[in-house]
C-alpha positions in Angstrom: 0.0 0.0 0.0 1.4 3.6 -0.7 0.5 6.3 1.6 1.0 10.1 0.9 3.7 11.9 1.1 3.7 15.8 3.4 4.4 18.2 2.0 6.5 21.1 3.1 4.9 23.7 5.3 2.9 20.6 7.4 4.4 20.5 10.9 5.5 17.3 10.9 8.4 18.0 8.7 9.4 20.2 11.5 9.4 18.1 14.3 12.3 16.2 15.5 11.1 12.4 15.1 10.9 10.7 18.5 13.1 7.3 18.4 11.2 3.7 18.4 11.8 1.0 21.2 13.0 -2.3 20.2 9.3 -3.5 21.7 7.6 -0.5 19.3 9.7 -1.9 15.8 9.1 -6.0 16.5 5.2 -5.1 16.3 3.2 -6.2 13.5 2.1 -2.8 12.5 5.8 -1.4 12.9 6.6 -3.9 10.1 3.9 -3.1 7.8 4.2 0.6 7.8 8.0 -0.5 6.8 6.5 -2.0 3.4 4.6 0.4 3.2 7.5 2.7 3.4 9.4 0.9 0.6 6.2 1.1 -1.5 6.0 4.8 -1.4 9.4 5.4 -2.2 9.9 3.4 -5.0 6.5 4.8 -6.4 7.9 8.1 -6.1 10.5 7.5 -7.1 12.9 8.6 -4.8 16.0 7.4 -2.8 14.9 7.5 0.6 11.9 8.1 2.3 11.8 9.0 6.0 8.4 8.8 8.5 8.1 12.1 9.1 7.5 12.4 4.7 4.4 10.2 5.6 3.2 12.3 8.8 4.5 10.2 11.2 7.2 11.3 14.1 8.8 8.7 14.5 12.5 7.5 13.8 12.8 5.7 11.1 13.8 5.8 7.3 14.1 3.7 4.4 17.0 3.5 1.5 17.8 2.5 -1.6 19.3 3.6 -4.8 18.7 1.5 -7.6 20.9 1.2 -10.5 18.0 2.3 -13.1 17.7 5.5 -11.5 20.9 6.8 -12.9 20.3 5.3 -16.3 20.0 8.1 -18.1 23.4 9.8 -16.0 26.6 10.6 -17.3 29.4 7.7 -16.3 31.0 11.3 -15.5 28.7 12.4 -13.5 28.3 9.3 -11.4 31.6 9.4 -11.4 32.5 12.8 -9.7 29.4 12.3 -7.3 30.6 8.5 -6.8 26.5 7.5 -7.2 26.6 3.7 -7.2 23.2 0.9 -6.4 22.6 0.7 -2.9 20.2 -2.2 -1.8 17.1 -1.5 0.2 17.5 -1.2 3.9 15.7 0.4 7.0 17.4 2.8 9.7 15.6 2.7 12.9 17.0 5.6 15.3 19.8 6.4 13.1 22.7 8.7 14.3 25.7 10.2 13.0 28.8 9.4 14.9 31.7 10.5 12.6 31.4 12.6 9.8 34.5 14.0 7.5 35.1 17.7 7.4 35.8 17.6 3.7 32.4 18.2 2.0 31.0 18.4 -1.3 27.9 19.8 -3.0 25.7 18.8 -5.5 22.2 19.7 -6.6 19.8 18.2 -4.1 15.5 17.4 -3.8 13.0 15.8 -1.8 10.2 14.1 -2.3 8.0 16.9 0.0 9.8 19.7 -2.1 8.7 17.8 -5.5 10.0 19.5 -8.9 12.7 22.0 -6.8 16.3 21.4 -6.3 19.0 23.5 -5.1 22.9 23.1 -4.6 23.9 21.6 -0.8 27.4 21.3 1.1 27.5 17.7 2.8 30.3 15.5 4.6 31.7 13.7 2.0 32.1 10.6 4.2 30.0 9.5 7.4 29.7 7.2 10.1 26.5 6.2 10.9 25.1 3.6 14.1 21.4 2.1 13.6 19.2 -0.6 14.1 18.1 -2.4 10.7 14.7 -3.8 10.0 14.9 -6.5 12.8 16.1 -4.6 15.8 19.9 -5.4 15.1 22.8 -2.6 15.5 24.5 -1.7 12.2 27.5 0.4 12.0 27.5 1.7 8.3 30.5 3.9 6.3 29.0 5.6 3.9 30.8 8.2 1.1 29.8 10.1 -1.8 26.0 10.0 -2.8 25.1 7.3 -0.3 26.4 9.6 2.5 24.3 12.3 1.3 20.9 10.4 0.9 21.7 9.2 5.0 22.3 12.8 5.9 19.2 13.8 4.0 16.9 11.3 5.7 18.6 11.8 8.9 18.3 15.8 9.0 14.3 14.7 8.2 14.1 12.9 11.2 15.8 16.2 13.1 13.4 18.2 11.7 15.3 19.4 9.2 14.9 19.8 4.6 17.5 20.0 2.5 16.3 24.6 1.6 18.0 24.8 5.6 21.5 23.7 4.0 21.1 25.2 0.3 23.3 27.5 -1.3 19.7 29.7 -1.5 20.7 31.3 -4.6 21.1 28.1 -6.9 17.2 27.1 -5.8 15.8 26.3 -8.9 12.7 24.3 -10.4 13.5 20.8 -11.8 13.2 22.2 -15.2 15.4 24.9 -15.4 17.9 22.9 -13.5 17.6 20.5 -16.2 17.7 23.5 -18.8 20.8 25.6 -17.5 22.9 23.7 -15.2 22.4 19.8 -15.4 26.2 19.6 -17.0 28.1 22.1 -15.0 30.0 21.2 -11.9 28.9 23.0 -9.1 31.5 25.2 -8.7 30.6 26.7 -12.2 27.0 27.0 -11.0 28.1 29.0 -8.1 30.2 31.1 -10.2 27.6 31.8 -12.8 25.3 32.6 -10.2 27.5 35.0 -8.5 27.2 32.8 -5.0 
């Protein structure tokens, strides 16, 4: 079943997401509003979904970048962004424990900003402790385009969107983004722009 996704300006994309019990995530309906989860992302489509995108504050988020969704990318540009499949997985009361000071920045959206996207600075490489889908802790390293979908779903579970980090002159709609600056690096965007 897919559910809706919020939109920006509801509440609940404000909140900071309260974390689950072990008790809360073994529970039938826990598990189901996981599918449920995957469901709506994938129908988006979208790289990661996290509950507060579905109205609920709660801490988890779901993940997954398949390798169709950068058919239609440049082998450059997957490249420079180091963009490669990850499976689907579940982050239940995620956390960032270590995160590099080197950062890069690459056009970002969201899924409750639909047909916007604007240039954002984030760690090249984090550390990240959570429990998966069954209650077990996972320690993941994460770098390049993986590290910035978990930093994106984490900041949604802080109450946080992607337009707090944005370089806010580089917001753009999807189709101008597409238009003008789709095949420029991001430090040529900024420069264009004047930023």
């Amino acid at each position: 079943m897919k559910v809706k996704i919020v939109q920006v300006g509801e509440q609940v994309l404000r909140k900071m997401a309260r974390p689950l019990s072990l008790d809360e995530l073994a529970l039938p309906g826990t598990q189901e509003l996981i599918e449920w989860m995957r469901e709506t992302m994938r129908d988006a489509p979208g790289v990661g979904l996290a509950a507060p995108q579905i109205g609920l504050a709660i801490q988890i988020a779901v993940v997954e970048d398949r390798p169709e969704y950068a058919k239609d990318v440049l082998p450059e540009r997957l490249s420079e962004r180091e963009r490669q499949p990850v499976p689907f997985h579940v982050l239940v009361n995620p956390r960032i424990v270590e995160q590099s000071e080197e950062q890069v920045e690459f056009f970002e959206g969201c899924l409750s900003l639909p047909g916007y996207s604007a240039l954002v600075k984030r760690s090249h490489t984090v550390t990240v402790e959570y429990w998966d889908q069954d209650g077990k802790a996972q320690r993941t390293v994460a770098r390049g385009w993986y590290a910035r979908i978990l930093q994106h779903e984490i900041d949604h579970l802080l109450g946080r969107l992607y337009i707090d980090r944005m370089e806010p002159r580089s917001f753009t709609s999807v189709e101008n983004l597409n238009r003008h600056w789709k095949e420029l690096r991001p430090h040529d965007v900024r420069k264009a722009l004047g930023a």
